[in-house]
C-alpha positions as CSV (number, residue, x, y, z in Angstrom):
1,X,-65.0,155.0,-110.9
2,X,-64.6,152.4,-108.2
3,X,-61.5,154.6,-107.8
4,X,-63.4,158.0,-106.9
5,X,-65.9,155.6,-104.9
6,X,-63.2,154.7,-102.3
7,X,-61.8,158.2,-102.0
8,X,-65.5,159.0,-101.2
9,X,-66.2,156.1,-99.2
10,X,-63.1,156.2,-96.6
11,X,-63.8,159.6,-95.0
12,X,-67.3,158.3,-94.1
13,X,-65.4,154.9,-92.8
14,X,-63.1,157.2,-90.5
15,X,-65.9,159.2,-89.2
16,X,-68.0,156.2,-88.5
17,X,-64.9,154.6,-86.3
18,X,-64.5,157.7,-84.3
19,X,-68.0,158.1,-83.5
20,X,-68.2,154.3,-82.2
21,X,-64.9,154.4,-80.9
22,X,-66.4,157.8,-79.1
23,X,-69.9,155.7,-78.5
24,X,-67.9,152.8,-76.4
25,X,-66.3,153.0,-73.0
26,X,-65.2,150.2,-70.9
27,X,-65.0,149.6,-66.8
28,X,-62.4,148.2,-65.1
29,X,-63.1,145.2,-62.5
30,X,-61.2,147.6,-59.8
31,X,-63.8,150.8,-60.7
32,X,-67.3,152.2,-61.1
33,X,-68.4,154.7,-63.3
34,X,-70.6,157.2,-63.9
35,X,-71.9,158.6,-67.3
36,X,-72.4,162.4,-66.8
37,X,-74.7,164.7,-69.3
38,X,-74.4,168.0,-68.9
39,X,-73.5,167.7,-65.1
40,X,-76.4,165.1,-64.6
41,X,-76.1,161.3,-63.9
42,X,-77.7,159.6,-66.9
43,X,-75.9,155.6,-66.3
44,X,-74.1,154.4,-63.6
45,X,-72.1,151.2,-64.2
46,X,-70.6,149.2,-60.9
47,X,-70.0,145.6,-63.2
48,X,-66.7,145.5,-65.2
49,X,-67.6,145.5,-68.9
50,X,-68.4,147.9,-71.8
51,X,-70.8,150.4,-72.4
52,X,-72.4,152.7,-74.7
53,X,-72.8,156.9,-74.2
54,X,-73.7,159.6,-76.3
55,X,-70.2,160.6,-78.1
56,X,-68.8,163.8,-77.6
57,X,-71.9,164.6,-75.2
58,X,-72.1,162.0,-72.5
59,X,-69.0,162.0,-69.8
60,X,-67.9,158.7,-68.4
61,X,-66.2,159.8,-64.5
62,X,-64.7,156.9,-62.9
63,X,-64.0,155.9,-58.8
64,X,-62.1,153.4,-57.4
65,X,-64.0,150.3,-56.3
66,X,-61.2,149.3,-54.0
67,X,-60.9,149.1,-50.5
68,X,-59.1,152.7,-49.3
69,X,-57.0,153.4,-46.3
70,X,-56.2,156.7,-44.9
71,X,-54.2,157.7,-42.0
72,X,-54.8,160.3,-39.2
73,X,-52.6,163.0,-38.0
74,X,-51.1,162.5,-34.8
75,X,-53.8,164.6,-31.7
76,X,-53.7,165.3,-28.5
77,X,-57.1,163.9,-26.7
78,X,-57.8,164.5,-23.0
79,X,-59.7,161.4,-21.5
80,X,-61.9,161.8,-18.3
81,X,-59.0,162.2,-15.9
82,X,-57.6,165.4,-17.7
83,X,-54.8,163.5,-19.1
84,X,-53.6,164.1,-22.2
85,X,-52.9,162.1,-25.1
86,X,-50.8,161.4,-28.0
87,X,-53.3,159.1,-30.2
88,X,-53.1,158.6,-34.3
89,X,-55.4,155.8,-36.1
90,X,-55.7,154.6,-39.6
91,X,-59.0,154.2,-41.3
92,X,-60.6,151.5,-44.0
93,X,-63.7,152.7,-46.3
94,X,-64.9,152.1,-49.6
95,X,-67.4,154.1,-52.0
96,X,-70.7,152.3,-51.6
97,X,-73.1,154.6,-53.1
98,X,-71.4,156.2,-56.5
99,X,-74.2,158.8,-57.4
100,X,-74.2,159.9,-53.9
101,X,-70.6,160.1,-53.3
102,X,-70.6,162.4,-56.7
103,X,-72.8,164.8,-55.4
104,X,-71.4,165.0,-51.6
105,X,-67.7,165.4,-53.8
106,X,-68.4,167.5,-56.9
107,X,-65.5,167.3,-58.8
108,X,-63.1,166.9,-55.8
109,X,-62.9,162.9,-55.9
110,X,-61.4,161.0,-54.0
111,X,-59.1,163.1,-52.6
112,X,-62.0,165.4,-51.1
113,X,-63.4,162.6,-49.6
114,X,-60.4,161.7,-47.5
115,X,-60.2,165.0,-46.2
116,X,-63.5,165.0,-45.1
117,X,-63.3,161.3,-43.4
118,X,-60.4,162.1,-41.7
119,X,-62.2,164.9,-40.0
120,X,-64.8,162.4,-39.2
121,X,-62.5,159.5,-37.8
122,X,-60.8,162.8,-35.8
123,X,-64.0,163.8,-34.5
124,X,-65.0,160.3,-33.7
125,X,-61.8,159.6,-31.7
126,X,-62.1,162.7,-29.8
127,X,-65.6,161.7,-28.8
128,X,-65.1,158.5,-27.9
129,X,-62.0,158.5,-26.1
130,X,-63.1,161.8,-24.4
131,X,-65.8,159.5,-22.7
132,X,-63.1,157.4,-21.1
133,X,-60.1,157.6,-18.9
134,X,-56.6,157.3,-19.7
135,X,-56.2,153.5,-18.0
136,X,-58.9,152.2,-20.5
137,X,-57.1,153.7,-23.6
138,X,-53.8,152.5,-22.4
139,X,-55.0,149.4,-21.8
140,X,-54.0,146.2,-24.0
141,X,-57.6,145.4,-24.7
142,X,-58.9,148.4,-26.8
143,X,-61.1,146.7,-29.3
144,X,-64.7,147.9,-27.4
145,X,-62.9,151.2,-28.1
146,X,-62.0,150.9,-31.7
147,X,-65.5,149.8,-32.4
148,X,-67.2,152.5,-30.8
149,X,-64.9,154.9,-33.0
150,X,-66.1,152.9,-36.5
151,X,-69.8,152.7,-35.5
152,X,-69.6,157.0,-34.9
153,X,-67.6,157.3,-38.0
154,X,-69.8,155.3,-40.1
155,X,-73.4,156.7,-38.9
156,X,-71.5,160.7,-39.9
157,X,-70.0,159.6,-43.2
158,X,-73.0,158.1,-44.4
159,X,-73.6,161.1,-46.6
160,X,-71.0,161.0,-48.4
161,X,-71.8,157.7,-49.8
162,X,-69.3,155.9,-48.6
163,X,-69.0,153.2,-45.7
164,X,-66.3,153.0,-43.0
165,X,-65.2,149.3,-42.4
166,X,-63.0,149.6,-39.9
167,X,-60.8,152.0,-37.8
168,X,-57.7,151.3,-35.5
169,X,-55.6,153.4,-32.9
170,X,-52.0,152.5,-34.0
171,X,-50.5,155.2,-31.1
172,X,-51.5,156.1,-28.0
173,X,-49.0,157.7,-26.3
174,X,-48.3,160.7,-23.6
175,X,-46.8,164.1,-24.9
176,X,-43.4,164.4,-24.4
177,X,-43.1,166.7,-21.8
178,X,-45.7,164.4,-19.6
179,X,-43.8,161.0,-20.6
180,X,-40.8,162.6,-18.9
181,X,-42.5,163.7,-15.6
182,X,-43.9,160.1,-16.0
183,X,-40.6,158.7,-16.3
184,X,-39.6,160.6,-13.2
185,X,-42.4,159.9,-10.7
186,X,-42.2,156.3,-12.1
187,X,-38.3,156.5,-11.0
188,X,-38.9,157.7,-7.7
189,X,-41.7,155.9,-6.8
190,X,-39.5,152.8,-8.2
191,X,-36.3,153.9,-6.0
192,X,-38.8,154.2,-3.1
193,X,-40.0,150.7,-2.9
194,X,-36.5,149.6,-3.6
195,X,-35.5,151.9,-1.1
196,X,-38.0,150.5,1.3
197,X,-37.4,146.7,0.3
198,X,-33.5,147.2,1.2
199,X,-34.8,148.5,4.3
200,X,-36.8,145.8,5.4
201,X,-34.2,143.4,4.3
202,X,-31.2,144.7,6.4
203,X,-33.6,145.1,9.4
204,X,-34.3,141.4,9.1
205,X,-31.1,140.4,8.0
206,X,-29.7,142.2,11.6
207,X,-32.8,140.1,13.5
208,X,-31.2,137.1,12.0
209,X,-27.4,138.2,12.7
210,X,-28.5,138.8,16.2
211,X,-30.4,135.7,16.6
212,X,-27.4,134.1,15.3
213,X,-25.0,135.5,18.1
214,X,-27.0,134.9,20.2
215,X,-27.0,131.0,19.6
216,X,-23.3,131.5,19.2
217,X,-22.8,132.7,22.6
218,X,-25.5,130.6,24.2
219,X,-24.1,127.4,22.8
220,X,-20.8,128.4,23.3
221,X,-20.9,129.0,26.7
222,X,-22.8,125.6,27.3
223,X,-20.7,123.8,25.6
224,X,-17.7,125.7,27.6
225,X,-19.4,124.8,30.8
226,X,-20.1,121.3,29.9
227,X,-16.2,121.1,28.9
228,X,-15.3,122.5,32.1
229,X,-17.5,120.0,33.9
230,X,-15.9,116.8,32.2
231,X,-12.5,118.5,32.0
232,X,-13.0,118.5,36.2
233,X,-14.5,115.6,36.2
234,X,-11.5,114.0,34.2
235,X,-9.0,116.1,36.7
236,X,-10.6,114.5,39.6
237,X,-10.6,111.5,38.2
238,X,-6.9,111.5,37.2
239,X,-5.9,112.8,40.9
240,X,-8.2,109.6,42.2
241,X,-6.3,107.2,40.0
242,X,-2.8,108.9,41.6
243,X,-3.9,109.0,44.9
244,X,-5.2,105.6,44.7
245,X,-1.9,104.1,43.2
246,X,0.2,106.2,45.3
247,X,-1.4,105.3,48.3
248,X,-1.2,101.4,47.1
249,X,2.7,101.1,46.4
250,X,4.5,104.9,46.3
251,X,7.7,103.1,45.9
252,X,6.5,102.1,42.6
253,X,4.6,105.2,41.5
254,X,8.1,107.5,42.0
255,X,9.6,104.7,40.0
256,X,7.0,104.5,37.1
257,X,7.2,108.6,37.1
258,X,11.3,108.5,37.0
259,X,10.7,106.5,34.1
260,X,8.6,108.5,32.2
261,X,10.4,111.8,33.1
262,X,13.9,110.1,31.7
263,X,11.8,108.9,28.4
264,X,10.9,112.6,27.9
265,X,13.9,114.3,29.2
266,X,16.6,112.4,27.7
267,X,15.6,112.5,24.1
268,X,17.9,114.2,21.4
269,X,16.0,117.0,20.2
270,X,15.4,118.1,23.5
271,X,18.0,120.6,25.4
272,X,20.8,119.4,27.7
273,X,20.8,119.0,31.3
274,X,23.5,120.6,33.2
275,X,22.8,119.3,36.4
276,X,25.1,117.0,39.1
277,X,25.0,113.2,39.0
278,X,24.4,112.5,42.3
279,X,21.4,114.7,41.9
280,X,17.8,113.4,43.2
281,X,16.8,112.9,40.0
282,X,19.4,110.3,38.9
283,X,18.7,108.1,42.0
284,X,16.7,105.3,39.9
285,X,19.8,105.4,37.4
286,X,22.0,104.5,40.4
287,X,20.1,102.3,42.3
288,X,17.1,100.2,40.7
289,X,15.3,101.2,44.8
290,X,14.4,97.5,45.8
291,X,15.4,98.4,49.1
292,X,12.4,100.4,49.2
293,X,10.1,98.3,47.2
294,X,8.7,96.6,50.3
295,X,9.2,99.0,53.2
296,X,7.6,98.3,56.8
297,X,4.6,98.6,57.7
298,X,3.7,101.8,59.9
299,X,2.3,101.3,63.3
300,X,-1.4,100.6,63.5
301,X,-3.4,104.3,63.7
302,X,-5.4,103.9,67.2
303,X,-9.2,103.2,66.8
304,X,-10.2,107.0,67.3
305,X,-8.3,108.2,64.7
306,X,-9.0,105.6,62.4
307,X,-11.2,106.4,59.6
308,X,-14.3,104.3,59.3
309,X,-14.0,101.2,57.3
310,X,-17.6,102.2,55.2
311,X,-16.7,105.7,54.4
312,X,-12.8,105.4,53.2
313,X,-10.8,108.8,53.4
314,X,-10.5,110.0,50.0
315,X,-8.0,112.6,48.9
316,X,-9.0,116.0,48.1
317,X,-9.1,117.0,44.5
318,X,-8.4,119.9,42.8
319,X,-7.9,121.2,39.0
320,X,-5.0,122.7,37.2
321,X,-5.6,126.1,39.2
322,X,-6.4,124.5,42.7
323,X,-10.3,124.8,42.4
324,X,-11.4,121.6,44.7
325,X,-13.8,119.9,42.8
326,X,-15.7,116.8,42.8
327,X,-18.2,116.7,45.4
328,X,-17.2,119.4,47.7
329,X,-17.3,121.8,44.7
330,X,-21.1,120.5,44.1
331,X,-19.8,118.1,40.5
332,X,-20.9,114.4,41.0
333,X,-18.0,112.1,39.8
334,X,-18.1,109.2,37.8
335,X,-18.4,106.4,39.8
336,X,-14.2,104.4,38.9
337,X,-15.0,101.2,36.5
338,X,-14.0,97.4,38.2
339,X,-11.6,97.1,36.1
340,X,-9.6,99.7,37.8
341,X,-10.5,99.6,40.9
342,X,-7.6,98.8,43.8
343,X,-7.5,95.5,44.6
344,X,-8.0,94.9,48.8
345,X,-5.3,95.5,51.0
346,X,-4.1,92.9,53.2
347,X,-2.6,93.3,56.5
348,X,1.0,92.9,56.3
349,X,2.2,89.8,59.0
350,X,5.5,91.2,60.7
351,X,7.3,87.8,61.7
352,X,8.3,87.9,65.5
353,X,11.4,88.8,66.3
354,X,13.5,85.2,67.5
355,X,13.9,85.3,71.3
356,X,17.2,85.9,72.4
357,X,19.4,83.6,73.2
């Protein structure tokens, strides 16, 4: 009998475990759910945990709690200036109201809902930026933007049941055929200035090359003058000296000049002298000239043709080319230092002849 009593017994036992197992229904921390009854919302569970339903008769539909993303398509929007952009964007939302979001969704889900916010975000985008122009949305500092575009999104998907946390424009862009004729004007306009820059450069660059000619020639010219003046100067002074030690003793000054014309002339490297021995310019090699070294004084010059004793007769100098210079060509000399100044001349005493016997 106990026998027959289980066979009897476990059917019941099976039937009881399906109908609780039926009877029971558990939601995830990552979900919310919704117990439907013939199409109707009967429970709606947001907490993680288990629940009871009406087995076989009661439907448990579950959404994702979660945070969602979805992405935009790339547009075209035409800010105030009538320039058109290339913008996309990426949006955050999460279901907030479950039994709302089930009636604005039917049966679509999820997936419904996405396509209708990205219409929304779209729509917003186009709004907002279409308010602006194109320097604001190209701008680093879009945030005023972005916010205006979540705030507009948010107020229209409100019936949906859902809430949009945040939207951001990840492109913005100009279409392909502008960004070229952008890259072109920007070229030219680019090759201009440098154009213009290279311009003003070599004009100042000549200013400066001319300026610097200029100094060239100008300093140039005084220092040639200025060498020309001492060169004179140092001419005049030279002829001085001669004239001075020429006029004190010429015996001597033919004799210091032989000298220095056999030192130069008579050297090995130089070439040879064909000339006669008894030449004029062998005569100090011949004869040392002391005959001459001490030769009589000239007669006295009368008184009217004697040269003042304060203004002494000078030579007359000249350069290299015969230019006179000094102070007949209008070129103050330099005074001749003590140290070679000609010592005074003294009268040479003629003894008297003896008388004659």
């Amino acid at each position: 009998m106990n026998r027959t009593l289980s066979i009897l017994v476990l059917p019941f036992l099976a039937v009881a475990a399906v109908l609780v197992t039926a009877s029971l229904y558990i939601v995830d921390v990552r979900e919310k759910a919704l117990v439907m009854r013939f199409g109707e919302v009967v429970d709606v569970r947001e907490n993680p945990g288990m629940g009871l339903k009406v087995p076989f008769i009661d439907q448990v539909v579950r959404y994702d709690a979660r945070i969602l993303g979805i992405p935009t398509p790339p547009m075209e929007v035409t800010p105030l200036d009538d320039r058109r952009l290339v913008v996309d964007a990426f949006a955050r939302w999460q279901i907030t109201d479950v039994v709302q979001f089930r009636r604005a969704t039917a049966a679509g889900g999820i997936q419904f809902a996405q396509q209708r916010l990205a219409d929304i975000v779209t729509n917003a985008i186009r709004q907002v930026l279409g308010s602006v122009p194109s320097t604001t949305v190209l701008s680093d500092d879009r945030t005023p933007l972005m916010n205006q575009i979540r705030d507009l999104a948010r107020e229209n998907a409100k019936d949906l049941g859902v809430r949009v946390i945040d939207v951001r424009l990840t492109r913005t862009d100009l279409p392909e055929q502008n960004l070229t004729a952008t890259y072109a004007r920007m070229r030219a306009e680019r090759e201009r200035e440098a154009a213009d820059e290279i311009a003003r450069g070599g004009e100042a660059a000549q200013r400066v090359r001319a300026a610097a000619d200029r100094t060239v020639v100008e300093l140039t010219s005084e220092a040639r003058k200025k060498a020309e003046i001492v060169r004179g100067e140092a001419d005049a002074r030279r002829n001085s000296i001669y004239a001075e030690a020429f006029g004190r003793d010429p015996e001597f000054f033919a004799f210091t000049r032989s000298m220095t014309s056999y030192e130069r002339s008579l050297k090995g490297e130089n070439s040879s002298l064909v000339i006669k021995p008894e030449g004029q310019f062998f005569d100090y090699l011949r004869n040392d000239g002391a005959d001459r070294a001490n030769p009589v004084p000239v007669a006295p010059v009368p008184a009217a043709a004697e040269p003042s004793s304060d203004e002494p007769l000078a030579p007359e100098v000249t350069d290299r080319e015969g230019t006179p210079l000094g102070e007949k060509a209008g070129v103050k000399l330099t005074p001749l230092p003590e140290s070679l100044a000609p010592p005074p001349q003294q009268e040479s005493i003629v003894p008297a002849a003896p008388p004659a016997n």
